[in-house]
N, C-alpha and C positions, 0 to 999 in steps of 0.2 A: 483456334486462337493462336495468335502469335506471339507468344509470350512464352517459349523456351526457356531453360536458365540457362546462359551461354558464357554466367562470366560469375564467381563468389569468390571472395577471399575475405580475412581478415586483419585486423592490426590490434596491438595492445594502446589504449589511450589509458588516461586519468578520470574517477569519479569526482564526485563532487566532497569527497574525503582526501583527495591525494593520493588515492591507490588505484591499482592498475585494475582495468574492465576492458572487457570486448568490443569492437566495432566490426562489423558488418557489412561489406559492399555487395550487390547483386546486381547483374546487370542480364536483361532480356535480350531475346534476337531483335526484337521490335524497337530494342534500340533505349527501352526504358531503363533507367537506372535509380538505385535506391539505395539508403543507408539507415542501419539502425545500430543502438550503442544498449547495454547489459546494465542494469543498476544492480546495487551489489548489497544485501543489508548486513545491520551490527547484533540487533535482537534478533538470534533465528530457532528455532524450534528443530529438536534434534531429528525430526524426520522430512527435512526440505530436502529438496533435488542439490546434489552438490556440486559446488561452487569450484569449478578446478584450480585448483594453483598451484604453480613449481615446487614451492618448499626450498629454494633456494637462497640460502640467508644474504649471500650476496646482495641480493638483487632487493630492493621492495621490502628487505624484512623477511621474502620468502614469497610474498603475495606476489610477485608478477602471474603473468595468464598467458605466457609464451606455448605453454605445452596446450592451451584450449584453442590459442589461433594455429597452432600450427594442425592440430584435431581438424578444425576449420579449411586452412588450405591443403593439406595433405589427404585427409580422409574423408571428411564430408563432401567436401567441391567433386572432384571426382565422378563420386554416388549422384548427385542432381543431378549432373550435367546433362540437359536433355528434358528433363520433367518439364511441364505447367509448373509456371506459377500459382493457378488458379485452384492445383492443387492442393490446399492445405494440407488436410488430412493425411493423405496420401505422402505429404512431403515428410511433416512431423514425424508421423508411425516409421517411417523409412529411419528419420536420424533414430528413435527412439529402438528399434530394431536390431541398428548396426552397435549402437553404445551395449545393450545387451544388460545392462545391468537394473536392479527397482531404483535406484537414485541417482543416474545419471553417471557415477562418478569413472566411467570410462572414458568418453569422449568429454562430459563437464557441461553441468544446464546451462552456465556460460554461453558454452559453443553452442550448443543447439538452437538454445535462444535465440542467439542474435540472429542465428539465420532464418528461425521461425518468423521473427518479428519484420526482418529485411525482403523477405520472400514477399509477407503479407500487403508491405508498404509497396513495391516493386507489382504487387499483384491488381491491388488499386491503383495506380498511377496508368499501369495498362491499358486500365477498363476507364481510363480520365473519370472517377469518382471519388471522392472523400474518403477517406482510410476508415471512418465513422460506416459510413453507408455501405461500405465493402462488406464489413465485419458483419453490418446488425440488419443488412437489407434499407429499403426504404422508408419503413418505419421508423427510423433510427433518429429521434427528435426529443429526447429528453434532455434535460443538460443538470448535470446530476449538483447536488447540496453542495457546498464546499463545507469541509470539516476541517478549518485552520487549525492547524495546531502553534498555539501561540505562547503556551509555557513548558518547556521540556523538564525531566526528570529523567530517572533511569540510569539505562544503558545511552541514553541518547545524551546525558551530557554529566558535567563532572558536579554537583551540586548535593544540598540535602533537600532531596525531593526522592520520595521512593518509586512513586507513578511513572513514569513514563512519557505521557502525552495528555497533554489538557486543550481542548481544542475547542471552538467558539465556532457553534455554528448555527446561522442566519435561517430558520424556522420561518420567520416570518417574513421574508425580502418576497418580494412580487415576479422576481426573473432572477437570473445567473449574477448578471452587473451589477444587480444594488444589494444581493447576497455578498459577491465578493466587497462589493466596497461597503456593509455594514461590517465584518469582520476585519477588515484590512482597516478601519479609522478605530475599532477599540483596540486592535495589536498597538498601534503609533499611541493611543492613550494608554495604554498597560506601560509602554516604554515610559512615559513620562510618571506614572504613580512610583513605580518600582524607582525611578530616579531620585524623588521626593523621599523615599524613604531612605535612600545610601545604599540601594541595591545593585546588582550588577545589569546593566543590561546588554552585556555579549548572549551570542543565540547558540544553541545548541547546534547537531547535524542538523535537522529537520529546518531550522530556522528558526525555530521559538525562543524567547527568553529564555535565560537558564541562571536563574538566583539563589545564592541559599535561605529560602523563606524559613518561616517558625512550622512549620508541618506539612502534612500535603492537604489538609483543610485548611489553613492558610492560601494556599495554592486556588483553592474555589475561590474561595471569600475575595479574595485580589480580584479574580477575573471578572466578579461579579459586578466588583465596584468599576472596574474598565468598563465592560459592557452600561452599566448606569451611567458615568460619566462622558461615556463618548454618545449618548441623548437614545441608548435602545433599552426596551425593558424586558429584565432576564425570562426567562421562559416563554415569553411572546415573538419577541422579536430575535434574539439571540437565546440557544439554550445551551447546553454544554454535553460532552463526549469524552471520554475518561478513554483512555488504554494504561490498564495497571503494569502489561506485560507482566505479571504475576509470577511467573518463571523466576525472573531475574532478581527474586528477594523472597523466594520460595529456601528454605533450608533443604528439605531432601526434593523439591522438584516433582511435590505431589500434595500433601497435606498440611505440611507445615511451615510459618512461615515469620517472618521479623522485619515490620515494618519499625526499622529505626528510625525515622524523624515524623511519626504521627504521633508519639507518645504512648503508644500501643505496645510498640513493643512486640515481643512474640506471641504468636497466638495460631490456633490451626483452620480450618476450612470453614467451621461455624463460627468462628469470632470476626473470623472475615465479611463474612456473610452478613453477619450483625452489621457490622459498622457500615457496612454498604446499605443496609435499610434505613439506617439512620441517613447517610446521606441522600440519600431518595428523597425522604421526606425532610429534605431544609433547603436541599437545591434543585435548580432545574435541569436536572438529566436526564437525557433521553436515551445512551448509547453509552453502552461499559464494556470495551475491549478487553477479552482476556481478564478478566476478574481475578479468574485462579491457575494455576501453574498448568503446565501443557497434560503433564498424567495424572492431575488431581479431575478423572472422569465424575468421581460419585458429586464431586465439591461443585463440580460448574453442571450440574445435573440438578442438583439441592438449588443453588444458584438461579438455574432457570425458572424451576416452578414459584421458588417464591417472587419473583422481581423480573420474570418474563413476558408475564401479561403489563408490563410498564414501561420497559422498556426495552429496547433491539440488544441484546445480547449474543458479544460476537464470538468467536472462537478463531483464534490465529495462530498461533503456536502449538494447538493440540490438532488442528486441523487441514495447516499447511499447504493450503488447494487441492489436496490428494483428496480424489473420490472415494478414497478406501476409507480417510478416517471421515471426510462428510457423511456418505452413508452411514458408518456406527453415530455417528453424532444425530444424526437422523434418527437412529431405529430406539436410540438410549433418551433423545429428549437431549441431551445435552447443552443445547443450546437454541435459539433459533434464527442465526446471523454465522456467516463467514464471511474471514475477512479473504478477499481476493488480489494475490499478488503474480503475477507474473512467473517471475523468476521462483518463487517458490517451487513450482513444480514443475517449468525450467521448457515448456511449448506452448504459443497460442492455441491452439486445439487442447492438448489437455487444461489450459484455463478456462477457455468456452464450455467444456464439459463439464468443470466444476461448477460456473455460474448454473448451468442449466439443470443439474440437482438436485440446486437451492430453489431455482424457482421451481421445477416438480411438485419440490416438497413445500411451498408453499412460505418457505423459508428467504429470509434476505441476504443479502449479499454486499460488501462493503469493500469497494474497489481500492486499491492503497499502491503508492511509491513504495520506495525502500529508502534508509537511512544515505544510504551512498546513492547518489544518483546521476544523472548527467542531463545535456538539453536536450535530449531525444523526448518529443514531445506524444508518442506514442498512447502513454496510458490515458491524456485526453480523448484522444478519439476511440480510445478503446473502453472510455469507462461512459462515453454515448451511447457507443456500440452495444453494449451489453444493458442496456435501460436499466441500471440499480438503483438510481436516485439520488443516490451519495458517494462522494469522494476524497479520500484525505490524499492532497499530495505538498504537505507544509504550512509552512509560513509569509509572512506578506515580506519575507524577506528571502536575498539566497537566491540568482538567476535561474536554477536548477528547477527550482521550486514553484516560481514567479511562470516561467516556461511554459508548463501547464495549465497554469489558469489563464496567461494570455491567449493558450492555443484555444480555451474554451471560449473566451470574449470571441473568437472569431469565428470557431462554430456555432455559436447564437446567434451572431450578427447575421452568418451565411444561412438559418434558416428561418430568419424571420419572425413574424408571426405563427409559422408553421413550429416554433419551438415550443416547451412545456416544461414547466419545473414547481417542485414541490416536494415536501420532507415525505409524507406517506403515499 
């Protein structure tokens, strides 16, 4: 094949936060060219592939990514020069070989990334096929859930809301298009209740509202009446998908923890646990991100057994795409869902590995953005690719966001009839 790498470099751009990420150029002897850009997140989990940056107060607060493009044109480019693109494996093990290190942080999953992700797109382009069909073969025709997230909390925006991500997602839509656009006319009617009351309706990162409500059951209760209001009925047509991100209001970052605006107050892994059965049974949810803190193992273990035969229970923060901690989460029960991010573990090949795992083990897999993102429209085709079912990458707001799910109205469109979508 003709498809050489004969040409990589990089540059520092902007996320969808204002801070500085990677971009990507590769260019084939055949003449192909391609671009991929690095999203960057805010909730991370102490054992993700790391993020490089200068640390130079000057610049960015410190954030610039000068030392990850220069990794990129000085050190990487170099090393390719000459390979397949069609080599993935080969390409990634090669950068992951030369960084030398278990989390990237010599060369920076930044660097690696971009060039994984730019190879891969540069590799499909060669082969004139769909970045979808490269990745996942030609089978590759599912077109996965959308999991709006349409009220943020958290780390994701400045509010009294402990949770994280409250997201609205279309169970019962018949295709991709009327999923998206069930979810996308209750966000536009959540905007207008939350107005109704004197609430804020500015969006967090992700794109969700971000108001100071009376709790984080409050926070259901809202969305519930959005979903009723904009004509779908909750757990039929619209169900709902919680990420507590559990970490980020955990006290020591294992068992204990202080949900300030539930009225709860503090309380440790089984009081958690409780109140989570309790909401089981009042609303309709089908999917609880990260319940409990990333090293509370025994908590999201307790967690599974009782409220796993109900609903997809994922693990993100404790399980970071790394094979190492999927397998103990595997062998412990801990869970039976990973969430899948990219940049988490910082090469398409090691993400492909982590999906394939999950399904091994019989386990699900829950493809996701990051908080900081860009238009690189990638993780659509990549969360076809990987057939998971489900995808959060925002809200019906936010181009970054919007991106994504345009790219997927056009992978539906482009397989027709031949497409397929469904929550289980």
């Amino acid at each position: 094949m003709n498809n050489k790498i004969t040409g990589l470099r990089a540059m520092e751009i902007l996320d969808s936060r204002g801070n500085p990420t990677v971009r990507v150029y590769v260019e084939l002897s055949d003449g192909t060219q391609a671009v991929a850009s690095v999203p960057s997140g805010a909730s991370t989990g102490e054992n993700e592939a790391v993020e490089l940056r200068d640390g130079d107060k000057k610049r960015y607060a410190g954030k610039g990514v000068l030392k990850a493009v220069e990794n990129v044109n000085k050190v990487i480019a170099p090393a390719l020069m000459g390979m397949h693109a069609h080599e993935q494996a080969a390409i990634d093990y090669k950068m992951i070989e030369m960084d030398g290190t278990k989390n990237k942080s010599k060369l920076g999953a930044n660097a690696i990334l971009g060039v994984s992700m730019a190879v891969a797109r540069a590799a499909a382009a060669s082969a004139n096929i769909p970045l979808y069909q490269y990745l996942g073969g030609a089978g590759a025709r599912r077109i996965p859930v959308p999991c709006m997230n349409i009220l943020n909390g958290g780390a994701h925006a400045d509010n009294s809301v402990d949770f994280q991500e409250y997201m609205a997602v279309p169970v019962g839509a018949p295709n991709f298009r009327e999923g998206l656009r069930y979810v996308a006319e209750t966000f536009h009617v959540l905007k207008g209740i939350l107005k109704d009351r004197g609430l804020s309706t500015g969006v967090g990162d992700e794109g969700g509202f971000a108001p100071n409500l009376d709790s984080n059951e409050d926070a259901i209760e809202t969305i519930i009446q959005a979903i009723e209001k904009a004509g779908y009925k909750p757990g039929k047509d619209i169900a709902i998908a919680m990420d507590s991100a559990a970490s980020s209001f955990s006290i020591d970052n294992k068992s204990q923890y202080d949900l300030k605006w539930s009225g709860a107050g503090k309380m440790d892994s089984e009081g958690l646990i409780k109140k989570a059965e309790e909401w089981l049974d009042k609303y309709p949810i089908v999917l609880w991100e990260d319940p409990l803190a990333e090293n509370d193992w025994e908590g999201f273990k307790k967690f599974t057994e009782k409220l796993g035969d109900k609903i997809e229970v994922v693990g993100d923060d404790i399980f970071v795409t790394n094979t190492e901690y999927i397998s103990r989460g595997i062998k412990e029960g801990t869970a039976n869902s990973a969430l899948i991010k990219l940049n988490q573990i910082g090469s398409v090949t090691e993400t492909i590995e982590a999906v394939r795992m999950c399904r091994d083990a019989g386990w699900r897999y829950f493809i996701s953005h990051r908080s900081g993102e860009t238009s690189d429209t990638f993780l659509a085709d990549f969360a076809v690719a990987m057939d998971g079912g489900h995808l959060k990458t925002g809200s019906a707001s936010r181009s970054e966001r919007l991106a994504k799910y345009n790219r997927l109205l056009e992978i539906e469109q482009e397989l027709g009839n031949t497409s397929f979508y469904y929550w289980k």
